[in-house]
C-alpha positions in Angstrom: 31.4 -21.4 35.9 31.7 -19.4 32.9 29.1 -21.3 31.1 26.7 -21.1 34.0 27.0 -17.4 34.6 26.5 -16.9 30.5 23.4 -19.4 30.7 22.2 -17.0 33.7 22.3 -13.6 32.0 20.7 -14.9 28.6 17.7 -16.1 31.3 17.7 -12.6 33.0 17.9 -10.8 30.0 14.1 -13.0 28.8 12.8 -12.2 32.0 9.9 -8.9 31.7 8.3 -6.7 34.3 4.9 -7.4 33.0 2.5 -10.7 33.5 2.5 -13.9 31.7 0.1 -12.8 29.4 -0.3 -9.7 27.8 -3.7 -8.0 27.3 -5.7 -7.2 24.4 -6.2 -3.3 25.3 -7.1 -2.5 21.6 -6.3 0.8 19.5 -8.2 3.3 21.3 -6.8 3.3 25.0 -2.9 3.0 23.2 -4.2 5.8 20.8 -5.0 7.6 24.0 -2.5 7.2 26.2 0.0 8.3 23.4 -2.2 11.6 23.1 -1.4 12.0 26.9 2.3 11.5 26.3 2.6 13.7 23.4 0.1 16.3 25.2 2.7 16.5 28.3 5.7 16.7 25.5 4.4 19.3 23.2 3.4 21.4 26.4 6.7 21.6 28.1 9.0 21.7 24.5 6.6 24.8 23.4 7.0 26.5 27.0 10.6 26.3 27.0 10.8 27.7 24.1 8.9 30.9 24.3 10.2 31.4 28.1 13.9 31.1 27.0 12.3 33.6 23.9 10.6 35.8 26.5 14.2 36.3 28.4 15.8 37.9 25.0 17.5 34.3 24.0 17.0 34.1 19.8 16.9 31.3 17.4 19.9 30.4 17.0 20.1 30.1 21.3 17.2 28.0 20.8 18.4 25.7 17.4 21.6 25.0 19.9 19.6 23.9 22.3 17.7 21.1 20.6 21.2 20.5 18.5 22.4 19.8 22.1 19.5 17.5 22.9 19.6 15.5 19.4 23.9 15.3 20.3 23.1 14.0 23.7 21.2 11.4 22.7 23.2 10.2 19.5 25.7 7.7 21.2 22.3 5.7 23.3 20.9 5.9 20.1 23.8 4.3 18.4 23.1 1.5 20.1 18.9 1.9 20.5 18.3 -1.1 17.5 20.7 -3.4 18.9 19.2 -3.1 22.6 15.5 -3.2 21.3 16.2 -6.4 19.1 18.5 -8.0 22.5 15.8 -6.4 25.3 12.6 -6.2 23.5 10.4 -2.6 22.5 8.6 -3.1 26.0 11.6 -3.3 28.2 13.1 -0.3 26.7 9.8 1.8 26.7 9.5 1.3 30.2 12.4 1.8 31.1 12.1 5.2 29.1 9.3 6.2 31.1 10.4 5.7 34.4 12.7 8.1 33.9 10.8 10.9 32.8 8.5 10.0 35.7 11.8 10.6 38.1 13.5 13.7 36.5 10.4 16.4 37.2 12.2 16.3 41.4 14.8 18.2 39.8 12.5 21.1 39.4 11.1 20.9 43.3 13.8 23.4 44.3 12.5 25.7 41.7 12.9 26.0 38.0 15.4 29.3 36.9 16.9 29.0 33.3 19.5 26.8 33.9 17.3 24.0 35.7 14.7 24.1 32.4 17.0 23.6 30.1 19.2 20.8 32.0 15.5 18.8 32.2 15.1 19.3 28.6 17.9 18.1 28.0 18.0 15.0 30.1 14.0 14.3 29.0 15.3 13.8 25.5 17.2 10.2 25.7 13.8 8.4 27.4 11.3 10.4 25.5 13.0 8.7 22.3 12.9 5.3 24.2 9.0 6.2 24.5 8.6 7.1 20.7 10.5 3.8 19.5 8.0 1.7 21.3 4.8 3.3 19.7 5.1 1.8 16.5 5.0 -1.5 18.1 2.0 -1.1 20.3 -0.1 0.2 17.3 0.9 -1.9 14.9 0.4 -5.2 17.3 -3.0 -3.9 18.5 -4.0 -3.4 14.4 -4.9 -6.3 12.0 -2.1 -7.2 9.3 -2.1 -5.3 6.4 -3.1 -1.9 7.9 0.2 -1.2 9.1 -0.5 2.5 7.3 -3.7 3.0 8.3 -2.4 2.0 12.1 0.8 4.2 12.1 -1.5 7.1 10.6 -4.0 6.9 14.0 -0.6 7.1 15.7 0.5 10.2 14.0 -3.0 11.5 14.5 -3.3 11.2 18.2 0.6 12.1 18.5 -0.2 15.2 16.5 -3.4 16.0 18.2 -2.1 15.4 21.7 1.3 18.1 20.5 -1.4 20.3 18.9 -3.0 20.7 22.4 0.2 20.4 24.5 1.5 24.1 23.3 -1.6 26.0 24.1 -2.2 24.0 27.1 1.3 24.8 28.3 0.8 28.2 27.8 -2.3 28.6 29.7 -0.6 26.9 32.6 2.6 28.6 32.2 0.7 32.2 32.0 -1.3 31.2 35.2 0.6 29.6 37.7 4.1 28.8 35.9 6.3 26.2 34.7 5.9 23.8 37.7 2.4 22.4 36.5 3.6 22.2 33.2 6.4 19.7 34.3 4.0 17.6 36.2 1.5 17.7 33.3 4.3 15.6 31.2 5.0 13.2 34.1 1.2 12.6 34.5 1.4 11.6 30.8 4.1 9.5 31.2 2.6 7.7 34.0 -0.5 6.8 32.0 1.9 6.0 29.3 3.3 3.2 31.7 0.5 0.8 31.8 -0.3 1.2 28.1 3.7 -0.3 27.8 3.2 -2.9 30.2 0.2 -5.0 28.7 -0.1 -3.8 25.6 0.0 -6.9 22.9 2.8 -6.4 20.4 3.4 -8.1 16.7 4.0 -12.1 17.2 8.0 -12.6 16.8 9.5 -14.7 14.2 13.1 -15.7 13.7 16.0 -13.0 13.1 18.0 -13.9 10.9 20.8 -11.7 11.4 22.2 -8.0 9.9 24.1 -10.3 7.8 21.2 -11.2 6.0 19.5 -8.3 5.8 22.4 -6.4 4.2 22.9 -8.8 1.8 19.5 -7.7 0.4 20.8 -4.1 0.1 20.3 -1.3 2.8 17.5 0.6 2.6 19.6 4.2 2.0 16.8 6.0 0.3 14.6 5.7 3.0 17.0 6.5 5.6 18.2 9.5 3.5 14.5 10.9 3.4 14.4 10.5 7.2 17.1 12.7 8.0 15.8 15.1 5.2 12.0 15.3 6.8 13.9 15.3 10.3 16.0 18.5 9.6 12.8 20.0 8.0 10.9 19.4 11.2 13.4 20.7 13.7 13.8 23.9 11.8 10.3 24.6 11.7 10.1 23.5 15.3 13.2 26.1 16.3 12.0 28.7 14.5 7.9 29.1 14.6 7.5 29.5 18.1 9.9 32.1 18.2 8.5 33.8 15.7 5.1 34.0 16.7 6.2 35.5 20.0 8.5 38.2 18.2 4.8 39.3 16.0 3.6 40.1 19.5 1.7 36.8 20.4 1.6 36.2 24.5 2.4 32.2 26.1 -0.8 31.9 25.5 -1.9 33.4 22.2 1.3 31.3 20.4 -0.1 27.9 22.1 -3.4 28.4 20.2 -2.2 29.3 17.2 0.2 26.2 16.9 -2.9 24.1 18.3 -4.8 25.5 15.3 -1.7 24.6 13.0 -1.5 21.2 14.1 -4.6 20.4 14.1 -4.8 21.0 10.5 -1.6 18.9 10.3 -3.0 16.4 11.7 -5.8 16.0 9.4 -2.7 14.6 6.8 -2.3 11.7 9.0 -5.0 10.5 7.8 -4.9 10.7 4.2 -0.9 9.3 4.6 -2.1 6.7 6.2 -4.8 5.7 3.6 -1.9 6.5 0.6 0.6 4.0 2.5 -1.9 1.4 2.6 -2.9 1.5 -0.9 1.0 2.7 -2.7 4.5 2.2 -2.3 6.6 3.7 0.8 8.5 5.3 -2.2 5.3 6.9 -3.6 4.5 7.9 -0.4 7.8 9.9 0.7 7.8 11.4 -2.8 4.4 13.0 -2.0 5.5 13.9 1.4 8.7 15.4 0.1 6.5 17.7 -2.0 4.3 19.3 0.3 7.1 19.9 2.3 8.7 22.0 -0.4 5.5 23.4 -0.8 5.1 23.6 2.6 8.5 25.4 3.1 8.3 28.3 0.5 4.4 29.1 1.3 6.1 29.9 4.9 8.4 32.2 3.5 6.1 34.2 1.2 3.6 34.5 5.1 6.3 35.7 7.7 4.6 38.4 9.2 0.7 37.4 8.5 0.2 35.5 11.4 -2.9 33.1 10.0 -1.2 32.4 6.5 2.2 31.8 8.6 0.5 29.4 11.2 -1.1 27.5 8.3 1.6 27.6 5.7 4.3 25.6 8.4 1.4 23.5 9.4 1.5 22.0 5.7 5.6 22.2 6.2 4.9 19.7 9.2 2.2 17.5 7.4 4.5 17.0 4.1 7.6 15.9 6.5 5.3 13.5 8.8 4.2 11.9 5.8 7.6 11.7 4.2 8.4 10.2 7.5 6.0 7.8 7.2 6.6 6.6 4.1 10.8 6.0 5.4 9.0 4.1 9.1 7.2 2.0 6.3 10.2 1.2 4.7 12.4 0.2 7.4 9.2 -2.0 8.9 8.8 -3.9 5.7 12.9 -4.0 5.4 13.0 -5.5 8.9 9.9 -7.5 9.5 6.6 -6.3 11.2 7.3 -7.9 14.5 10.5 -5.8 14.3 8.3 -2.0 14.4 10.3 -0.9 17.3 13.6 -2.1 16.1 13.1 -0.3 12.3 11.7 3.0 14.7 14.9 3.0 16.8 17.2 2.4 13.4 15.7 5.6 12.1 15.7 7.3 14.9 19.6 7.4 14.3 19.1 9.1 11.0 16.7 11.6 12.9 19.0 12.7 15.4 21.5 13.6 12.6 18.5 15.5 10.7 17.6 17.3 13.8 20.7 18.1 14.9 22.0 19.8 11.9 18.1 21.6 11.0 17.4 23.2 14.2 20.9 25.2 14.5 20.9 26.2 10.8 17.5 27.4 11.0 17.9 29.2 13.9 21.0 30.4 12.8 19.8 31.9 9.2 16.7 33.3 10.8 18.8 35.1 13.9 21.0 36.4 10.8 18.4 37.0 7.9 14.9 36.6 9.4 12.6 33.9 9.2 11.1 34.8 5.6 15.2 33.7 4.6 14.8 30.2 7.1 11.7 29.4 5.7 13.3 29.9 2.3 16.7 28.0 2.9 14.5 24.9 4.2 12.5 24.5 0.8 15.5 25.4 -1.1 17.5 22.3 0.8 14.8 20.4 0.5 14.2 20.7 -2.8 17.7 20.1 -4.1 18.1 16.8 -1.4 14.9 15.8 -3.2 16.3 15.8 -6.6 19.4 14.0 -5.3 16.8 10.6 -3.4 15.1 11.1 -7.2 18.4 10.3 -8.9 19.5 7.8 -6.4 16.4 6.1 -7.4 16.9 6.8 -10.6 19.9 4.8 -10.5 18.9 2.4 -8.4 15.8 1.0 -10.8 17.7 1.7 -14.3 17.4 -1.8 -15.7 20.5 -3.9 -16.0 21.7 -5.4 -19.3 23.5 -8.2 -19.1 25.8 -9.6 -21.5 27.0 -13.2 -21.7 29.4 -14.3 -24.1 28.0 -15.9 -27.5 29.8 -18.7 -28.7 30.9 -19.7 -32.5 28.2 -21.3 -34.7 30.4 -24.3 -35.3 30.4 -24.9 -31.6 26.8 -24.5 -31.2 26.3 -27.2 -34.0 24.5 -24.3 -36.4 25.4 -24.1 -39.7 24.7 -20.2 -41.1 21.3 -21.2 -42.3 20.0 -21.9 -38.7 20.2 -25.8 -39.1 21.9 -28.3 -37.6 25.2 -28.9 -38.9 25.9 -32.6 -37.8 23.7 -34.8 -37.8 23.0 -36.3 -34.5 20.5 -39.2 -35.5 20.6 -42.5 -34.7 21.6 -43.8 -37.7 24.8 -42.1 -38.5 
């Protein structure tokens, strides 16, 4: 009975809620469908955000609150790589974005403070479930050897779509409040669905086991530049909006800007992608990791001149995309191309940890110090972390001498000249 209920899950758990045969949708309706999603997501994260700012919360309020989403999601995503590799990257997509589709009801009552923050903190765990599945979809609907260039369009329609989503949000916000806002993200989410459904993924091959993999060493350098990137990001993302809205900038007024802003961000998608294709992943986070420094410190010096600002922590975000791509890279060739989703859910462990400790000691230094000093404590991490993946590396490639032990020249049958010293011929 055992054996036959064992026999029976293994079935159910091969069994998919999508047809025999998948379609071949191509690049451009995924790419666009994923500007939906991200156009829904960056709407309702940047409303939040300046409504909670609007009602007198600060930084640090706001740094908790996406420490709090980041927490909530750590012990699903403990467990994310083992369920993609068991379930598959559709499966858990879906699955993601049903529930995003089901949470907006919370908000038919009305949406005070306490509602908006409980859906932005439930909307967290799917929305990764959504983001592990995008590599996948990309990369299976891309020829092989343009995993870069693929996972580049990706970052380019995410980032345009979350370029848009802020200002959009604000417009709506401004005009007829938060309720639109919501359904705009589960519109997205619903033409997110179908994209998930039959979109073709990577041909699988056999797994060989985590066994295996670790025996051929744990990528640790790429997983370190993850978290480094991640932190970067969610400090930038805790403390721009709030600072725009502090200079005097309306819902509105901070939407465009950080449209403009991204926009330019997104332009390094692009030339990421075309690095990735042609370097090293390595090569490519150490670049990232530069203009994120860069990136960082440029922010500091602008606080207070809102177009230098806006642009400056665009080229924060741009160096720690492309870091980030450079780690995905990593992970995908560590893992295996069919395994995208699985290498996207294994760093999205490392992310959580980077977010979760970036956001809250951004918001916290820029409550305490302003955000000329947050701005400054980011590059100056940054910079130092940097120095410590350049000496891991360092390490890591130092060439190995090894000795073996040399034995006696009588032994060997060497005389000190060089020559034989018995003679071996036939005759003797």
């Amino acid at each position: 009975m055992a054996e036959d209920f064992s026999a029976a899950a293994l079935a159910l758990s091969r069994l998919s809620i999508r047809p025999r045969g998948t379609a071949d949708i191509g690049l451009l309706p995924i790419l666009s469908a994923i500007f939906a999603f991200s156009l829904g997501s960056g709407a309702w994260s940047a409303v939040v955000a300046g409504r909670l700012t609007q009602e007198g919360a600060g930084t640090a309020v706001l740094g908790v609150l996406y420490a709090v989403c980041e927490i909530s999601r750590l012990p699903a995503a403990l467990l994310l790589p083992a369920a993609t590799l068991k379930l598959g990257a559709r499966r858990v997509t879906q699955a993601g974005l049903l529930v995003l589709l089901v949470l907006p009801l919370i908000g038919l009552s009305g949406l005070d403070n306490g509602q908006v923050m409980l859906i932005f903190i439930l909307t967290a765990l799917p929305a990764m479930a959504v983001y592990v599945g995008m590599p996948a979809l990309v990369i299976g609907a891309s020829r092989a050897g343009r995993d870069g260039w693929a996972l580049a369009w990706l970052g380019m329609a995410g980032g345009a779509g979350g370029a848009l989503g802020p200002w959009t949000g604000g417009l709506l916000a401004d005009a007829f409040g938060l309720g639109p806002v919501l359904m705009l993200f589960a519109a997205g989410s619903a033409l997110m669905l179908p994209v998930a459904t039959f979109g073709k993924l990577p041909a699988r091959t056999a797994w060989n086991g985590w066994t295996v993999l670790a025996g051929r060493g744990l990528p640790w350098l790429a997983l370190a530049a993850l978290g480094l990137a991640s932190a970067a990001d969610a400090g930038r993302a805790a403390l721009v909006p709030g600072e725009l809205v502090h200079q005097g900038q309306p819902l509105a007024g901070a939407g465009m800007l950080l449209t403009a802003g991204c926009a330019v961000a997104g332009l390094g998608f692009l030339v990421f992608g075309r690095l990735a294709d042609r370097l090293s992943a390595q090569r490519v986070v150490g670049v990232g990791v530069t203009i994120l420094v860069a990136g960082s410190f440029a922010s500091a010096l602008a606080v207070g001149w809102t177009p230098a600002f806006v642009l400056a922590s665009s080229v924060l975000g741009m160096g720690a995309s492309g870091t980030r791509l450079g780690a995905e890279l990593a992970l995908i060739n560590w893992l295996g191309r069919d395994r995208a989703a699985v290498a996207a859910a294994l760093g999205e462990t490392t992310v959580l940890g980077g977010r979760a400790v970036g956001a809250p000691a951004a918001g916290g230094i820029g409550d305490a110090f302003g955000g000329a000093y947050a701005f400054g404590a980011i590059g100056l991490a940054a910079l130092l972390a940097s120095g410590v993946l350049m000496l891991m590396a360092a390490i890591k490639l130092r060439p190995r001498v090894i000795l073996q032990p040399v034995s006696s020249p009588d032994v060997l049958g060497i005389d000190e000249g060089g020559l034989p010293a018995r003679d071996f011929s036939l005759n003797s």
